[in-house]
N, C-alpha and C positions, 0 to 999 in steps of 0.2 A: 504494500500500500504506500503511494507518495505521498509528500507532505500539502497539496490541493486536493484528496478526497477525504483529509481530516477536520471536518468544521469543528471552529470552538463554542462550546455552547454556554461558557462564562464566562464572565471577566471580572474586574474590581471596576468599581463606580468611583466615582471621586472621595469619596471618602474613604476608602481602600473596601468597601464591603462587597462582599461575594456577591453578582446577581445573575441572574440567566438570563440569555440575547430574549428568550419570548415574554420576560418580564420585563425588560430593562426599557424606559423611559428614553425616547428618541431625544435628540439634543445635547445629551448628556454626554461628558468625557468617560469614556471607558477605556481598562489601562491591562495587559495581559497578564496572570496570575505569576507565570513565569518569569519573563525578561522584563516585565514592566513598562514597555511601550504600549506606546497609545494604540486603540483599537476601536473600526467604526464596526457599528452597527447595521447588519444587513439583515432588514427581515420587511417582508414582503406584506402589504397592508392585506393582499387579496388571500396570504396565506398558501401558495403557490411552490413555495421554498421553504426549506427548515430556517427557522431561523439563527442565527450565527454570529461571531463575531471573527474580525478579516483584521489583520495586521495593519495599520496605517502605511508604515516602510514595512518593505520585506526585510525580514530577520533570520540571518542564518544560524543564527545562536538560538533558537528557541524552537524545539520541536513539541510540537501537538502532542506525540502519545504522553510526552510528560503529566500535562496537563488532566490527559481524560485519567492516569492513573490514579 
């Protein structure tokens, strides 16, 4: 499996607190549990796609499986 068929399905909000992309409040800074860069929110009003969070810069320091473990 590569690291574009692993969607992340948390992140830290600004406060650093844990939330999940299909909760998490659009506009808001979300930051990756792992490496700590910033991350958008990709989740689809129509519900269409899982919803997810995507790396703002691509990070080669930071792999997915860590995260879902």
């Amino acid at each position: 499996m590569n690291k574009k068929e692993i969607l992340f399905p948390v992140a830290l909000n600004e406060k650093r607190e844990l939330c999940f992309a299909k909760d998490a409040p659009k506009g808001e800074k979300h930051y990756c549990t792992e490496c700590k860069n910033e991350m958008v929110l990709r989740r689809s009003e129509t519900g269409k796609r899982r919803a997810h969070f995507a790396h703002k810069k691509a990070s080669e320091a930071c792999y997915p499986e860590t995260v879902l473990h």
